[in-house]
mmCIF file as Biopython writes it, N, C-alpha, C and O atoms, coordinates in Angstrom:
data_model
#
loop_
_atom_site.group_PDB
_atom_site.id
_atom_site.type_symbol
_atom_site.label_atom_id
_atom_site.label_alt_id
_atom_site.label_comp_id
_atom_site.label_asym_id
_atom_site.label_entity_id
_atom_site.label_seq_id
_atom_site.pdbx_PDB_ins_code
_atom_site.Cartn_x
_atom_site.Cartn_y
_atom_site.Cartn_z
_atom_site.occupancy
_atom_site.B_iso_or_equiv
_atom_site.auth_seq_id
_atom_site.auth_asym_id
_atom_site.pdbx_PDB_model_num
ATOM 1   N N  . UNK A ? 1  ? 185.780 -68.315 -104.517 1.0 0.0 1  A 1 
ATOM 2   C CA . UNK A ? 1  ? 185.787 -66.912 -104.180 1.0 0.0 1  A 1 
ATOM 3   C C  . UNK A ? 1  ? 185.259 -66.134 -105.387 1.0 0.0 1  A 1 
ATOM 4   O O  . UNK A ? 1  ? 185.807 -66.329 -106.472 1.0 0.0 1  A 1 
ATOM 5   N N  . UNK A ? 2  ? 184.260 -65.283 -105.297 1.0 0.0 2  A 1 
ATOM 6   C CA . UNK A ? 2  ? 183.869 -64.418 -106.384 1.0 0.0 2  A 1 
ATOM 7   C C  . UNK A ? 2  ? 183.930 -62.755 -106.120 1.0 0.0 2  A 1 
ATOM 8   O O  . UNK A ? 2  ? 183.155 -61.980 -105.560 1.0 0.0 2  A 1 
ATOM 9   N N  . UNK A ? 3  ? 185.153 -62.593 -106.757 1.0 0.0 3  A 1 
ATOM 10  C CA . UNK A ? 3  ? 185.937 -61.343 -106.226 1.0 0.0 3  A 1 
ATOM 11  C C  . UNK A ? 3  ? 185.345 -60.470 -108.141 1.0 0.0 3  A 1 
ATOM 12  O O  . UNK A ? 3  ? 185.797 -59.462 -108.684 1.0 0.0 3  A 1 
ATOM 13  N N  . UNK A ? 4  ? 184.540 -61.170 -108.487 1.0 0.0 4  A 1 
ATOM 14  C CA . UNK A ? 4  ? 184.626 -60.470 -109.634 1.0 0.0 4  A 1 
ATOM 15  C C  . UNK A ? 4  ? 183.780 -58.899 -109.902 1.0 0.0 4  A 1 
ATOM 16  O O  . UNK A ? 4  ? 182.777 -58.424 -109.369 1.0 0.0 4  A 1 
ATOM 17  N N  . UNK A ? 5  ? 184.698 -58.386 -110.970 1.0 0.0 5  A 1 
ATOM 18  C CA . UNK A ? 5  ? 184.020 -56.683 -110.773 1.0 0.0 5  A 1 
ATOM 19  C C  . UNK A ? 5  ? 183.226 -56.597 -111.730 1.0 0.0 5  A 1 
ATOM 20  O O  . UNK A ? 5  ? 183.480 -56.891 -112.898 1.0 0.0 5  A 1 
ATOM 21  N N  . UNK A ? 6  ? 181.803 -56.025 -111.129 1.0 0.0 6  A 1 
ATOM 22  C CA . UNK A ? 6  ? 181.156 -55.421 -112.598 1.0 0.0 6  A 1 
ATOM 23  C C  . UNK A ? 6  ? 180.932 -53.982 -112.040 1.0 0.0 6  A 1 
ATOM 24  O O  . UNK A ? 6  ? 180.926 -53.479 -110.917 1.0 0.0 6  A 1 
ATOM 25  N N  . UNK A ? 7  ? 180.703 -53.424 -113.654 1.0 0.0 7  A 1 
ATOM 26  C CA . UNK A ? 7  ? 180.958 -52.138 -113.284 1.0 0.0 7  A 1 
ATOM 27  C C  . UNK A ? 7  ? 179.579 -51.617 -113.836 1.0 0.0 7  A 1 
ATOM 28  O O  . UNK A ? 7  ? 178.998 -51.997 -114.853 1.0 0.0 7  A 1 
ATOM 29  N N  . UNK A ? 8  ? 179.014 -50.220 -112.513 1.0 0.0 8  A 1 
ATOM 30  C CA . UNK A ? 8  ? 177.935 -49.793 -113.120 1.0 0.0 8  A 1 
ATOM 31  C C  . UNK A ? 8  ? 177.589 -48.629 -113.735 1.0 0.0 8  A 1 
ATOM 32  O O  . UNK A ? 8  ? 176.445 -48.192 -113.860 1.0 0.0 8  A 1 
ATOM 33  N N  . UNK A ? 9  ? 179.425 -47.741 -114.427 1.0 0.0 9  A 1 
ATOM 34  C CA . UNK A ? 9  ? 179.020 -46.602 -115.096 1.0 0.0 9  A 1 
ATOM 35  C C  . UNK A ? 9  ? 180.071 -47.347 -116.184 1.0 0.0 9  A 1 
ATOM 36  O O  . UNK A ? 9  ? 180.647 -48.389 -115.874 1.0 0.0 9  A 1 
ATOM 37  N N  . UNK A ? 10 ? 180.253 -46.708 -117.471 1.0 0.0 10 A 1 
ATOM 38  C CA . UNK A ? 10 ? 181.060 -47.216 -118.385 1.0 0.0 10 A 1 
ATOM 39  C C  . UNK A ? 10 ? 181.133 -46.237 -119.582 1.0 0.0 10 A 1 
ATOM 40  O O  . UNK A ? 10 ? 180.106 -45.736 -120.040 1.0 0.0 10 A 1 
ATOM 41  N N  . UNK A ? 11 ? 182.285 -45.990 -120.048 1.0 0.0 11 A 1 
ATOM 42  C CA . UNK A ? 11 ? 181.940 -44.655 -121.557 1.0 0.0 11 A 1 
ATOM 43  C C  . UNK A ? 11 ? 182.309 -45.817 -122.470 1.0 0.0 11 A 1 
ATOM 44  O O  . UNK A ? 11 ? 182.979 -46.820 -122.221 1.0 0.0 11 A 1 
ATOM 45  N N  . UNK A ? 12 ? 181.880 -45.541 -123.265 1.0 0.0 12 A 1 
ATOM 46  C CA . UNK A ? 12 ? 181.868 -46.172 -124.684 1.0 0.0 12 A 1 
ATOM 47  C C  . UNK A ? 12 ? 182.312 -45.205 -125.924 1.0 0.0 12 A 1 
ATOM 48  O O  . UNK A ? 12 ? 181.634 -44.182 -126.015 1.0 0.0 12 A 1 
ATOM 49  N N  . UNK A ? 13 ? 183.130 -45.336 -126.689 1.0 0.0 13 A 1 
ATOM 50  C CA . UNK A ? 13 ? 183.354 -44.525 -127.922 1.0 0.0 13 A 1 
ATOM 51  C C  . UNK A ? 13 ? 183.689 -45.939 -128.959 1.0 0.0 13 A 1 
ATOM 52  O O  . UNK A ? 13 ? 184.463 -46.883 -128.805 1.0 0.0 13 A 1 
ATOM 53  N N  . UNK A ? 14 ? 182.660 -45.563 -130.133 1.0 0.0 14 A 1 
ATOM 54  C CA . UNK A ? 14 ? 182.354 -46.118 -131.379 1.0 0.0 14 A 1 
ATOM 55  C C  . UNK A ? 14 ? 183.047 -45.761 -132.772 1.0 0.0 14 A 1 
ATOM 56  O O  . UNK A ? 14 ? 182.858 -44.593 -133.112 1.0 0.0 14 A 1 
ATOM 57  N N  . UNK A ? 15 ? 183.701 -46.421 -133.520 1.0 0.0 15 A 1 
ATOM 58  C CA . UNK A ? 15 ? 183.752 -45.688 -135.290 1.0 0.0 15 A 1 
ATOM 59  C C  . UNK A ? 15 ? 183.688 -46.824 -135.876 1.0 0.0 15 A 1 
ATOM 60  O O  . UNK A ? 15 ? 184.135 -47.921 -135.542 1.0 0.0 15 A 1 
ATOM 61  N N  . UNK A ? 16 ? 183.175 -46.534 -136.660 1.0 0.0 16 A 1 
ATOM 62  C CA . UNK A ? 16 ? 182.692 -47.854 -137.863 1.0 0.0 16 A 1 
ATOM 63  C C  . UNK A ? 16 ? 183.906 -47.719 -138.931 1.0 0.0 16 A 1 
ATOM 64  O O  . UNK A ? 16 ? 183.922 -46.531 -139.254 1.0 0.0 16 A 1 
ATOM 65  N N  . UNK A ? 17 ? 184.956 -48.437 -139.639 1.0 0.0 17 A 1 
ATOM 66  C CA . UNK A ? 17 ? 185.754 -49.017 -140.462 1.0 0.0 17 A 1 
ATOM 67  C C  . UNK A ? 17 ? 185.000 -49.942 -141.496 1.0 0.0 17 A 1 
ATOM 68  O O  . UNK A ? 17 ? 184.789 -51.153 -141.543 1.0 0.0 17 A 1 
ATOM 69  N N  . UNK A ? 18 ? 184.665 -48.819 -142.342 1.0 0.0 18 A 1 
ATOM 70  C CA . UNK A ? 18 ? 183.849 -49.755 -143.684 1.0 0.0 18 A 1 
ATOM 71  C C  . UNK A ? 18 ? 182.322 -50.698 -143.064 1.0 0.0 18 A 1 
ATOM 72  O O  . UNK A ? 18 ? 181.173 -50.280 -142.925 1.0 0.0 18 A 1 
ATOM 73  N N  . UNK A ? 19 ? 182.647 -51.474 -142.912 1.0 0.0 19 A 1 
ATOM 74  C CA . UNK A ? 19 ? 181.553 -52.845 -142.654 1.0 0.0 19 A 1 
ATOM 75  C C  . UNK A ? 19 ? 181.788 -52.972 -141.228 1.0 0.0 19 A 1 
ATOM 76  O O  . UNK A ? 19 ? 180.843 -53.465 -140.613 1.0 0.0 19 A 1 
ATOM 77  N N  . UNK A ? 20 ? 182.729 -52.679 -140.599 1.0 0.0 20 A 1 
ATOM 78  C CA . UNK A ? 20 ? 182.963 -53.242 -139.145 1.0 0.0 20 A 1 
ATOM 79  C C  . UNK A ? 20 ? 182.582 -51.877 -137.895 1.0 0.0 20 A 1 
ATOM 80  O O  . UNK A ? 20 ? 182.601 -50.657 -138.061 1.0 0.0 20 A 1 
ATOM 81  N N  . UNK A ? 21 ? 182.276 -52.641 -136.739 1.0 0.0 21 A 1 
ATOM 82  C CA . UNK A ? 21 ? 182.175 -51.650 -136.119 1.0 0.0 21 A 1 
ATOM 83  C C  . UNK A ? 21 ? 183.325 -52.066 -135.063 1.0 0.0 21 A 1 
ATOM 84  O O  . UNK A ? 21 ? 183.731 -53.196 -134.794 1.0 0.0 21 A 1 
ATOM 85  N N  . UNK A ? 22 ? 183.782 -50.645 -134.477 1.0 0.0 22 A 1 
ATOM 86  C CA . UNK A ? 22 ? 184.899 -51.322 -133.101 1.0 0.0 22 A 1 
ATOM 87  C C  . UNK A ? 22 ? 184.197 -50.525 -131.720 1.0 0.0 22 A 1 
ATOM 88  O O  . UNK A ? 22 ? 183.863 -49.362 -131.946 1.0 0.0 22 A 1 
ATOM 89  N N  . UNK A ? 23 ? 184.106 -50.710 -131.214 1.0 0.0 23 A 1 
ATOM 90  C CA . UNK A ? 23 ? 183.968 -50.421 -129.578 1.0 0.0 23 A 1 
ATOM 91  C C  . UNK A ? 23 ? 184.475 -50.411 -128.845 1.0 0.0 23 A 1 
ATOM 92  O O  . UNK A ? 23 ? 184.582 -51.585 -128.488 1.0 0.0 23 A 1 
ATOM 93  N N  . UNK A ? 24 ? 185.252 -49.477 -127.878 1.0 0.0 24 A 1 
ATOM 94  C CA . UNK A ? 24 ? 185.792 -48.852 -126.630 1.0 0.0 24 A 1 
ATOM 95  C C  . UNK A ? 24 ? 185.040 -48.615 -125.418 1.0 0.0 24 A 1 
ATOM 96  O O  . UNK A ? 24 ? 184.633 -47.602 -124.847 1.0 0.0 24 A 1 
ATOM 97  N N  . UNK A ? 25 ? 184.988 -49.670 -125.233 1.0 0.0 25 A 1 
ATOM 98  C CA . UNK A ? 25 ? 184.843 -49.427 -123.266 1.0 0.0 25 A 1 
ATOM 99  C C  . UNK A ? 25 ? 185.975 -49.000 -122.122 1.0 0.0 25 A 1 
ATOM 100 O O  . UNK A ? 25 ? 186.972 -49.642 -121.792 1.0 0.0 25 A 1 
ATOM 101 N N  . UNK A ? 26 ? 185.492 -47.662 -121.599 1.0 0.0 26 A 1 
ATOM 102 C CA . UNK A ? 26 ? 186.455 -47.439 -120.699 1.0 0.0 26 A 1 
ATOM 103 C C  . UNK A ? 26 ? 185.809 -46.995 -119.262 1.0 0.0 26 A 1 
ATOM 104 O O  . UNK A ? 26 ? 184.827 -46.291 -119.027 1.0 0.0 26 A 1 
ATOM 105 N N  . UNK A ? 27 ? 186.768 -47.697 -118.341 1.0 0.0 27 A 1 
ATOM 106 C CA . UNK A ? 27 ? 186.555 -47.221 -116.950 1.0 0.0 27 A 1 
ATOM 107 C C  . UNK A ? 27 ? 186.675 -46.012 -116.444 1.0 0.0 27 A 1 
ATOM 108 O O  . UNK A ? 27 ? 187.847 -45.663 -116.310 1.0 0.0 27 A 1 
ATOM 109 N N  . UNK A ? 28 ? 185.856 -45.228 -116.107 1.0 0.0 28 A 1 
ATOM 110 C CA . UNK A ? 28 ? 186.167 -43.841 -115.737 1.0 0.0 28 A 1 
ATOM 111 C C  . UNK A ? 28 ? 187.197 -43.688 -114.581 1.0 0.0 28 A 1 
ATOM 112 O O  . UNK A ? 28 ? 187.863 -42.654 -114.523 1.0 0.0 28 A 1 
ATOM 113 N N  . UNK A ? 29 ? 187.345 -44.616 -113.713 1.0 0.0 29 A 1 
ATOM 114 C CA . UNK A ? 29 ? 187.787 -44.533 -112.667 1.0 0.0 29 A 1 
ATOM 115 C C  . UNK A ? 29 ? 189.468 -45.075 -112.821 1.0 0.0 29 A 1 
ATOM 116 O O  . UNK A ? 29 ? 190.444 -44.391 -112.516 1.0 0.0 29 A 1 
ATOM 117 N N  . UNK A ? 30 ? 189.504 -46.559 -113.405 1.0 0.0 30 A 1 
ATOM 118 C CA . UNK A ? 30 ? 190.934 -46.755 -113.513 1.0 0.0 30 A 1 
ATOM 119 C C  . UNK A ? 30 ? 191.364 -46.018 -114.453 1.0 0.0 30 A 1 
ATOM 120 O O  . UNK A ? 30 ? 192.557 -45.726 -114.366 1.0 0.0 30 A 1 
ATOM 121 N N  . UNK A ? 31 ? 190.608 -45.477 -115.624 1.0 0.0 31 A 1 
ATOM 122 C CA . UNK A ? 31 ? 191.342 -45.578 -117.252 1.0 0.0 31 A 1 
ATOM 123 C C  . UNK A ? 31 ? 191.385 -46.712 -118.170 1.0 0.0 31 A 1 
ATOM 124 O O  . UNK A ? 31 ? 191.395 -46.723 -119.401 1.0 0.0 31 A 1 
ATOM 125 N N  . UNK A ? 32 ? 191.410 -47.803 -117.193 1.0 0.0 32 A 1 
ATOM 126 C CA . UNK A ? 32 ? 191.168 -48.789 -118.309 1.0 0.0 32 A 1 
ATOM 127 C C  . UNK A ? 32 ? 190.565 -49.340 -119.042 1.0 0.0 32 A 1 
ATOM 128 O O  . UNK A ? 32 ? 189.524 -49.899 -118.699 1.0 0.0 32 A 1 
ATOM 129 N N  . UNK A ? 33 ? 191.155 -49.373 -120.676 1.0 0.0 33 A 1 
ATOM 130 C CA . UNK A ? 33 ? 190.167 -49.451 -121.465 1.0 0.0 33 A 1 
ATOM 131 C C  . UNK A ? 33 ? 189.850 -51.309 -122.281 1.0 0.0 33 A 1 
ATOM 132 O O  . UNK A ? 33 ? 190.662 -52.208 -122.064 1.0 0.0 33 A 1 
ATOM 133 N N  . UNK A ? 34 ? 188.739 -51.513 -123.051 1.0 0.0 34 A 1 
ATOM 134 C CA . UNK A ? 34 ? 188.857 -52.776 -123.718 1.0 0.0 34 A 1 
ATOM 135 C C  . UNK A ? 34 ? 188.121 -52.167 -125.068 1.0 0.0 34 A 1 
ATOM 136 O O  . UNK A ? 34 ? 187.564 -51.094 -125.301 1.0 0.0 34 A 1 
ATOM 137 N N  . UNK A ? 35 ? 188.393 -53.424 -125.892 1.0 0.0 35 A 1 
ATOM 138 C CA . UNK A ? 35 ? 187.668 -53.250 -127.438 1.0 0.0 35 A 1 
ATOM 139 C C  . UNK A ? 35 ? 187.604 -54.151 -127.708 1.0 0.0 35 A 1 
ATOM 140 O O  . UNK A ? 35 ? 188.424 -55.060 -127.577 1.0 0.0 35 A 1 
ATOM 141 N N  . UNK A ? 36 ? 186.115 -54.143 -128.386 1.0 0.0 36 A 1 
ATOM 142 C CA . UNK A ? 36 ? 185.265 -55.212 -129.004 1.0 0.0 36 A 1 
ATOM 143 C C  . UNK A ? 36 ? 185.140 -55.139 -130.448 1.0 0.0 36 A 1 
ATOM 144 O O  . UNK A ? 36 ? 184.471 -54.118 -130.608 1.0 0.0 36 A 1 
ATOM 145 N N  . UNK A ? 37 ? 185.433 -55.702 -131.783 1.0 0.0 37 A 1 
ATOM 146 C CA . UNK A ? 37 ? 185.332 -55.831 -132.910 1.0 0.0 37 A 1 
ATOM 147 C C  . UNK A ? 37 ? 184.343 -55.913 -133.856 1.0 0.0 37 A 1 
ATOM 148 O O  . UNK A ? 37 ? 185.099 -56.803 -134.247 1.0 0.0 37 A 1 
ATOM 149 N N  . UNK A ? 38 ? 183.670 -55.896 -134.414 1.0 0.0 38 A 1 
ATOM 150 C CA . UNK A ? 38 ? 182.739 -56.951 -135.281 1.0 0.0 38 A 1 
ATOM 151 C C  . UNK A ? 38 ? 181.933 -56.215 -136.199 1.0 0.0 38 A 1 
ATOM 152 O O  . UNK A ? 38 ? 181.661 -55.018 -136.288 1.0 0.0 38 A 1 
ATOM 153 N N  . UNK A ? 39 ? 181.654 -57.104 -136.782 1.0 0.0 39 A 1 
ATOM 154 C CA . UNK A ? 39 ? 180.714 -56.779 -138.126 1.0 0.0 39 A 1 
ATOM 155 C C  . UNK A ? 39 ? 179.234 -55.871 -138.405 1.0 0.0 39 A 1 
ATOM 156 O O  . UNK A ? 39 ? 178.149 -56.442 -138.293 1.0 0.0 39 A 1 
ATOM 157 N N  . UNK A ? 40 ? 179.291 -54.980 -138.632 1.0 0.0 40 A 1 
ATOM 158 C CA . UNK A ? 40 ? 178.103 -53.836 -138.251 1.0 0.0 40 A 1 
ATOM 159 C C  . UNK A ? 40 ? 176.261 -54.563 -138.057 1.0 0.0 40 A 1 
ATOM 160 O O  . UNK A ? 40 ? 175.327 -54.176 -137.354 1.0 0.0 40 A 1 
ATOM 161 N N  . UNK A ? 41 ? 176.375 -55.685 -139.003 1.0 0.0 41 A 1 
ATOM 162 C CA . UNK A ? 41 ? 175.697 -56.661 -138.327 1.0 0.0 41 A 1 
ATOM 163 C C  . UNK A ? 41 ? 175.108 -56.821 -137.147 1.0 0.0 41 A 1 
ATOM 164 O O  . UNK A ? 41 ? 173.909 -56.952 -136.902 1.0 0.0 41 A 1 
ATOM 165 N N  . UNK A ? 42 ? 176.361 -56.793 -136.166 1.0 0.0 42 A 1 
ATOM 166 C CA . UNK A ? 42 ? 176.506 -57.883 -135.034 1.0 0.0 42 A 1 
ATOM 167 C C  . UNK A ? 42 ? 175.132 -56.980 -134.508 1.0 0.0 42 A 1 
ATOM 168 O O  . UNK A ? 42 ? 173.971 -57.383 -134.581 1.0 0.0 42 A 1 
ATOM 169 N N  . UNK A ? 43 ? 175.583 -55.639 -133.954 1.0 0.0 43 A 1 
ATOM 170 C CA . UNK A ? 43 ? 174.827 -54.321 -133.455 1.0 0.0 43 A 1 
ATOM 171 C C  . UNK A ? 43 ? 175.700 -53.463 -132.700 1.0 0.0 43 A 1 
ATOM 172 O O  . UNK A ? 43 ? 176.926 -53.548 -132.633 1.0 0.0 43 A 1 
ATOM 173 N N  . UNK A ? 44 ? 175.076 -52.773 -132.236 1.0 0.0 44 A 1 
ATOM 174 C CA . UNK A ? 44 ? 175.886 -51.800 -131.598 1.0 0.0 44 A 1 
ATOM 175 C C  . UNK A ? 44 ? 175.804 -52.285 -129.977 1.0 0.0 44 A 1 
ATOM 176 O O  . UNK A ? 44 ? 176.846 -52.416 -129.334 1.0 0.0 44 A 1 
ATOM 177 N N  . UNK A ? 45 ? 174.632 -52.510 -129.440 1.0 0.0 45 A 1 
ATOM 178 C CA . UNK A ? 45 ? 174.390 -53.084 -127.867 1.0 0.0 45 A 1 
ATOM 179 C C  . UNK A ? 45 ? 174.930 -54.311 -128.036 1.0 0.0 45 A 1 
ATOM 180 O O  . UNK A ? 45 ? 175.468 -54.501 -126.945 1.0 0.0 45 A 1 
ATOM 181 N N  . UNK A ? 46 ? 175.147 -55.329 -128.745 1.0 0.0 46 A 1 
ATOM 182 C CA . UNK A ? 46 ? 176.422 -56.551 -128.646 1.0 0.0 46 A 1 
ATOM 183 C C  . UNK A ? 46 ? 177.665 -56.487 -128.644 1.0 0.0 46 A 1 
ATOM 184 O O  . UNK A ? 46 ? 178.408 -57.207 -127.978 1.0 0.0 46 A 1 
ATOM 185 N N  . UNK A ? 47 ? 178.052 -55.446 -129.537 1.0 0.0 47 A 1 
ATOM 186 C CA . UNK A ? 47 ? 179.636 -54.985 -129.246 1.0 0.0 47 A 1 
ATOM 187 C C  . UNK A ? 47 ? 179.666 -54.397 -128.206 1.0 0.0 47 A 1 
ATOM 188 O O  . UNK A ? 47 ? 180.775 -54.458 -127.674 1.0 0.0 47 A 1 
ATOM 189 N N  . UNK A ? 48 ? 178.436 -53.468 -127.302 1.0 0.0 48 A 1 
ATOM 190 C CA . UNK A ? 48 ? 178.967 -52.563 -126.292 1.0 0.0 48 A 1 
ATOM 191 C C  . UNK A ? 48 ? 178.980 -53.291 -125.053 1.0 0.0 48 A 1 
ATOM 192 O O  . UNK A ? 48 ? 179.672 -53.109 -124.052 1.0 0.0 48 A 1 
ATOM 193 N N  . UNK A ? 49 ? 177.893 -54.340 -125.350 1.0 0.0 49 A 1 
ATOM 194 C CA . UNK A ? 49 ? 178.361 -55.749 -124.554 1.0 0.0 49 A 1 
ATOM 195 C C  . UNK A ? 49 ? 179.134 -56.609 -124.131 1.0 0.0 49 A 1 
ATOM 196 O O  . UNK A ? 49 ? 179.087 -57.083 -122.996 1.0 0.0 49 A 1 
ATOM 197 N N  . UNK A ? 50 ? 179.986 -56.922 -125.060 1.0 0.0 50 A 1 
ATOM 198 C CA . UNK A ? 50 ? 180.778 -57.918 -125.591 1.0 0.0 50 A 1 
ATOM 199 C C  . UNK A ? 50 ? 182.207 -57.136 -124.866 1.0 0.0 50 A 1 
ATOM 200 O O  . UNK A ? 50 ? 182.962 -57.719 -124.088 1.0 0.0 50 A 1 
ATOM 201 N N  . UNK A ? 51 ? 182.410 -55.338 -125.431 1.0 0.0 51 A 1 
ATOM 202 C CA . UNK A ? 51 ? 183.261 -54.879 -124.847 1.0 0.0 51 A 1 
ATOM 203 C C  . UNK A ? 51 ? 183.342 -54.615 -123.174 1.0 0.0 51 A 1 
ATOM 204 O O  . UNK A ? 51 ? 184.513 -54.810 -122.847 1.0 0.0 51 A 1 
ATOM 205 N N  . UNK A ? 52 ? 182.730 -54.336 -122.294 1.0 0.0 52 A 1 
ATOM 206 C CA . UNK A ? 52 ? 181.857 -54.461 -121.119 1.0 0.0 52 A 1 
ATOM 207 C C  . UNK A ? 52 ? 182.866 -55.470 -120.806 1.0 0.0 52 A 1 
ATOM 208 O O  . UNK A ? 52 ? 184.044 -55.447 -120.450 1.0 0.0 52 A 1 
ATOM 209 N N  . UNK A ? 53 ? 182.010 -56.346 -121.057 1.0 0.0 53 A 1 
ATOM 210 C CA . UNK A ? 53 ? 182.380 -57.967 -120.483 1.0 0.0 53 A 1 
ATOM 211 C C  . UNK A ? 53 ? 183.855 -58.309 -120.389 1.0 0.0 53 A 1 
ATOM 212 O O  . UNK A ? 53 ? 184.409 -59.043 -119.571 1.0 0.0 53 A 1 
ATOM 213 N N  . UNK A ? 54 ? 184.439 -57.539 -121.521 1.0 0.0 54 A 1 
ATOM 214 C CA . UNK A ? 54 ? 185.867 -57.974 -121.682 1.0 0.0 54 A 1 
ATOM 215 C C  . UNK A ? 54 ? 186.761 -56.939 -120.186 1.0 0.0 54 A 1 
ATOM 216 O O  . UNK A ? 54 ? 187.501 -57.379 -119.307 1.0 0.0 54 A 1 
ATOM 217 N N  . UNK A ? 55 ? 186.354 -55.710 -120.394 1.0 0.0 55 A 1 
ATOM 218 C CA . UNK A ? 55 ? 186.829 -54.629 -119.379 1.0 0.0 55 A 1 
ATOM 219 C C  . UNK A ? 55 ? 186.633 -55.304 -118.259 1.0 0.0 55 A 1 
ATOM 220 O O  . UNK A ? 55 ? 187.656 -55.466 -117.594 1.0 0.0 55 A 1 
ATOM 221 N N  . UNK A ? 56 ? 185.397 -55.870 -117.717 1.0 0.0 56 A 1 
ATOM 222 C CA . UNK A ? 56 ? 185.268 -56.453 -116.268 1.0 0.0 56 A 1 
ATOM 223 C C  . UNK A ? 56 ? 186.284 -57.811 -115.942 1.0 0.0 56 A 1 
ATOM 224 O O  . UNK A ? 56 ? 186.877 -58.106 -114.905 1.0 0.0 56 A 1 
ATOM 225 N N  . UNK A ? 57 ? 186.242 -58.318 -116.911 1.0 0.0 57 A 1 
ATOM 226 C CA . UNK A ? 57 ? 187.481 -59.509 -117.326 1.0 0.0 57 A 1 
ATOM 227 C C  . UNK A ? 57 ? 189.161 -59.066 -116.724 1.0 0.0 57 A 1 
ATOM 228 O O  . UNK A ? 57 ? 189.816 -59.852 -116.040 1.0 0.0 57 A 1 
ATOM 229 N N  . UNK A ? 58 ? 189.645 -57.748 -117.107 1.0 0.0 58 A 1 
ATOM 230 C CA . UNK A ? 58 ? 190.641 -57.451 -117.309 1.0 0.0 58 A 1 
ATOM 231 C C  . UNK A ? 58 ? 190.721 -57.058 -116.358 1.0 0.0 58 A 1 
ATOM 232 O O  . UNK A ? 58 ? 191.886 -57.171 -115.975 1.0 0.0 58 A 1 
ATOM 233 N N  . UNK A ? 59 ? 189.437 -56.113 -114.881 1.0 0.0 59 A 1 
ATOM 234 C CA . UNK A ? 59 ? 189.862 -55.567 -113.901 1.0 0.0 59 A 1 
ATOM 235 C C  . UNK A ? 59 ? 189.923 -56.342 -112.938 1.0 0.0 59 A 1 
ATOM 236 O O  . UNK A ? 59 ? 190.596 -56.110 -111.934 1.0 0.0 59 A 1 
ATOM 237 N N  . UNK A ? 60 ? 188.754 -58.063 -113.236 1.0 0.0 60 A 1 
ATOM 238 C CA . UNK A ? 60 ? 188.891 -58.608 -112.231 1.0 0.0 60 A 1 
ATOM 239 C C  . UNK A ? 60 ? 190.255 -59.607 -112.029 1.0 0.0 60 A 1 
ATOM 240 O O  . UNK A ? 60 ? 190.594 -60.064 -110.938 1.0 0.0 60 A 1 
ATOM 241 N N  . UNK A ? 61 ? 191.063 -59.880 -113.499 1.0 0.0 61 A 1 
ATOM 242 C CA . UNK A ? 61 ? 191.903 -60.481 -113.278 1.0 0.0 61 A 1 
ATOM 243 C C  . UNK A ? 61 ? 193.011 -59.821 -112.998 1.0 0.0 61 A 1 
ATOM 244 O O  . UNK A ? 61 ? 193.976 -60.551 -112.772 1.0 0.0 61 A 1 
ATOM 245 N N  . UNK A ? 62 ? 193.289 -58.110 -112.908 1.0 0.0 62 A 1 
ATOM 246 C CA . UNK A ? 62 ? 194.055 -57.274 -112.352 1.0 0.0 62 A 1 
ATOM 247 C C  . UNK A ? 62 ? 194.013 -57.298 -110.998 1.0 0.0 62 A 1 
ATOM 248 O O  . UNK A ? 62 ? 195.134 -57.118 -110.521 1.0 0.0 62 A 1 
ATOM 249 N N  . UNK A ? 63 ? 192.935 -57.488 -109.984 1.0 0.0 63 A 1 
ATOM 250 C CA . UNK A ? 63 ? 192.429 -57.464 -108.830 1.0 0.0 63 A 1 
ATOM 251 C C  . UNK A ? 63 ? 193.433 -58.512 -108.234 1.0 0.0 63 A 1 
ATOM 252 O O  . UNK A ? 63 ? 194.381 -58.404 -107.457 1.0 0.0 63 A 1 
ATOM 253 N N  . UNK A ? 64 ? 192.760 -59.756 -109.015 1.0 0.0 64 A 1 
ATOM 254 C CA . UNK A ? 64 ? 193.030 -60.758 -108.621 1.0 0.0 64 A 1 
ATOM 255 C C  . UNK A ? 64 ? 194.723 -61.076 -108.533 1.0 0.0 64 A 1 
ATOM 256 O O  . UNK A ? 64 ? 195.094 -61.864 -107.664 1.0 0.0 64 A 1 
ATOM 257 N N  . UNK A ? 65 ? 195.509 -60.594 -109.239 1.0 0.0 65 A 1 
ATOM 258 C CA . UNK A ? 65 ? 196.890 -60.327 -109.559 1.0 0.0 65 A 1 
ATOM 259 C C  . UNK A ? 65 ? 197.328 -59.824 -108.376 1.0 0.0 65 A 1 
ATOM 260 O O  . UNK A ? 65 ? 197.977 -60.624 -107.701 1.0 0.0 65 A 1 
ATOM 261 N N  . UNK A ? 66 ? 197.135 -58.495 -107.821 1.0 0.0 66 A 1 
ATOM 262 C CA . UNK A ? 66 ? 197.233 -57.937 -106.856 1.0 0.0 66 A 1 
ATOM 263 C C  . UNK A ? 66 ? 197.199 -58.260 -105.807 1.0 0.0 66 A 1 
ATOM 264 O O  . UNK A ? 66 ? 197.985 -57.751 -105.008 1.0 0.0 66 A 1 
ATOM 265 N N  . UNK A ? 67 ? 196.381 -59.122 -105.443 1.0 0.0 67 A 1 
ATOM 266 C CA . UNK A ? 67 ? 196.785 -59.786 -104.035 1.0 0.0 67 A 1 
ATOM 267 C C  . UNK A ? 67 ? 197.095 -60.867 -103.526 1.0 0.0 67 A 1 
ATOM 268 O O  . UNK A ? 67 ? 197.028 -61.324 -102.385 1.0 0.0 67 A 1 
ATOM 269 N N  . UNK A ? 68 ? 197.723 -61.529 -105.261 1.0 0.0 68 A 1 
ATOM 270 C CA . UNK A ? 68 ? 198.797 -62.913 -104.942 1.0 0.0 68 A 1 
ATOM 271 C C  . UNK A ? 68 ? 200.270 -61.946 -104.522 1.0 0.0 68 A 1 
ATOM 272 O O  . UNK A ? 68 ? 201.317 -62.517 -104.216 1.0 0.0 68 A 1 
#
């Protein structure tokens, strides 16, 4: 079964901590949010990636929760 959610609007809020960058992805619709970590390096479209990925993670295994 592929009940999984991707989502096609997403806000993002950024602050860099010295060397690191963190990333906030949030769902406009639930509120729910995820964060992605990493090294200013990494980039900014890999963390906003990386965070993304994690948010769709969290709504589809919320979904999935819900109707056991």
């Amino acid at each position: 079964m592929n009940d999984r959610v991707t989502l096609s609007h997403v806000y993002y809020e950024m602050r860099v901590y010295g060397k690191y960058l963190r990333v906030h992805a949030i769902d406009p619709d639930s509120g729910q949010e995820a964060m992605a970590t990493g090294p200013l390096s990494m980039g900014e479209t890999t963390l906003k990636n990386n965070a993304k990925r994690k948010l769709e993670y969290i709504l589809t295994k919320k979904r999935r929760e819900g109707r056991s």
